[in-house]
C-alpha positions as CSV (number, residue, x, y, z in Angstrom):
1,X,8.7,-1.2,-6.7
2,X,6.2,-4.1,-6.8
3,X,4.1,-4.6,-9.7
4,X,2.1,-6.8,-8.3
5,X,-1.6,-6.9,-8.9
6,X,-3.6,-5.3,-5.9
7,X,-6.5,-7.3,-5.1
8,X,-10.1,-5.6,-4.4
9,X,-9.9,-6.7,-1.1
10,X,-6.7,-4.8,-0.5
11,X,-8.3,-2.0,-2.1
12,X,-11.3,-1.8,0.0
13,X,-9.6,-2.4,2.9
14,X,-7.2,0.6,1.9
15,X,-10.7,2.6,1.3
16,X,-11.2,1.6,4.8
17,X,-8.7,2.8,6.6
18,X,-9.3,6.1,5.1
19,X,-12.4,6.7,5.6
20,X,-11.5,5.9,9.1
21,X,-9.0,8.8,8.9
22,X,-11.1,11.7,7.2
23,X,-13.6,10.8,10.1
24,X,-10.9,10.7,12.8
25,X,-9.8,14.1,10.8
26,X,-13.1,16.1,11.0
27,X,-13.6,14.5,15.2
28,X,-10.2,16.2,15.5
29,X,-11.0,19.2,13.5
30,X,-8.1,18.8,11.8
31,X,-10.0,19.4,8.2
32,X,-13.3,21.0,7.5
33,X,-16.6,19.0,6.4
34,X,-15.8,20.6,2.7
35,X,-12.2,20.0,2.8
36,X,-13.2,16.6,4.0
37,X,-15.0,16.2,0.8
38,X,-12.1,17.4,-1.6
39,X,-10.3,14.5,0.2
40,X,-12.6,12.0,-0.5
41,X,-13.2,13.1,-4.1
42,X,-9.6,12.9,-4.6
43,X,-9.2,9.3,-3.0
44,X,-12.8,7.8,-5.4
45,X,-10.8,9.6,-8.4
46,X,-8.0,8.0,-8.1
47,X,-8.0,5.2,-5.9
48,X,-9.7,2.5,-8.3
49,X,-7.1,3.2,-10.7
50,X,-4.3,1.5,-8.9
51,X,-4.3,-1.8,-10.3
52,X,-0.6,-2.4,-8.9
53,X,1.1,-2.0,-5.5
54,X,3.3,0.4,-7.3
55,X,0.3,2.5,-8.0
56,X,-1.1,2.3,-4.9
57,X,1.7,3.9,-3.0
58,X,1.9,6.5,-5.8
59,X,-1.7,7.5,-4.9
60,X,-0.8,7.5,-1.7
61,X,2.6,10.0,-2.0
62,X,0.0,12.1,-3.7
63,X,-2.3,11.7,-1.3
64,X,-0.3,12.3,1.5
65,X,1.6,15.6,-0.5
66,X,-1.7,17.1,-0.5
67,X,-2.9,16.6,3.1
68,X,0.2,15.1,5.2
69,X,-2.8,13.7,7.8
70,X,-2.2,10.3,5.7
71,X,1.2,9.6,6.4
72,X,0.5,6.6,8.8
73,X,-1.5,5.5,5.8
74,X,1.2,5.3,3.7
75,X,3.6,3.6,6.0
76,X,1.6,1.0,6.8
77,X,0.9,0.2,3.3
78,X,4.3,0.2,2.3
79,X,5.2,-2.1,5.6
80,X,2.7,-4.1,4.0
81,X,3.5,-4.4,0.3
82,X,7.2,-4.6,1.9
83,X,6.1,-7.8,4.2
84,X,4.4,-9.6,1.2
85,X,7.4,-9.2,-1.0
86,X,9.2,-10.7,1.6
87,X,6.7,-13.7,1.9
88,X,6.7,-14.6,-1.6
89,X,10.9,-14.1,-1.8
90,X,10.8,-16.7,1.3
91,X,8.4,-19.0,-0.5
92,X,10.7,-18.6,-3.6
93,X,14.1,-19.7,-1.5
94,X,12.2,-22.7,-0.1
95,X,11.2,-24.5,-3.6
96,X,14.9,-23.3,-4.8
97,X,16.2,-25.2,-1.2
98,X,13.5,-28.1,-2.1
99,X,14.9,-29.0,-5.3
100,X,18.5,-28.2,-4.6
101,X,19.3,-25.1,-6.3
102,X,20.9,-23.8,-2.7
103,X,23.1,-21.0,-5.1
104,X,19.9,-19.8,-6.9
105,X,18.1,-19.8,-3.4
106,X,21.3,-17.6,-1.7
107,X,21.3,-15.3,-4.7
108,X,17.0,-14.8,-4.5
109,X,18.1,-14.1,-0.6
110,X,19.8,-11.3,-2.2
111,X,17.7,-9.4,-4.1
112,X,15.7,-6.7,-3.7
């Protein structure tokens, strides 16, 4: 899993998106105003203490294993923490390529 750092950016714009979804949540009446607030006391417990990607996905398993509503959530953020891994391997390959280490480069191609 990636240990990179999460940004605050990230994490606000992860605070975002559910705060979006408790709302769609109680429009739906999937979830009660008061279960709507266990949910959000759970996210500001925990969510601030994910300093790495790793983390964050974490909270969100545990998120989502509490109240399955999050499961979009989750795959999106791991689609996303998958595309930036793949961004910065790319960016790797390229300076390998650039200064002719073409066998380094094919064996960063195949990594995880």
């Amino acid at each position: 899993m990636d240990t990179q750092t999460v940004t605050d950016d990230h994490r606000n714009s992860l605070g975002v998106q559910l705060t979006r979804r408790i709302g769609d949540l109680l429009a739906e009446g999937l979830v009660s105003l008061d279960e709507a607030g266990k949910i959000a006391e759970f996210i500001l417990g925990k969510i601030d203490k994910a300093t790495t990607h790793a983390d964050l996905i974490e909270f969100l398993f545990q998120l989502n294993s509490k109240w399955p509503f999050f499961e979009p959530v989750l795959q999106f953020q791991q689609g996303t923490v998958k595309l930036e891994k793949d961004k910065q391997k790319v960016a790797q390959m390229e300076t390998l390529i650039r200064e002719k280490q073409v066998d380094a480069a094919i064996a960063t191609a195949k990594t995880d």
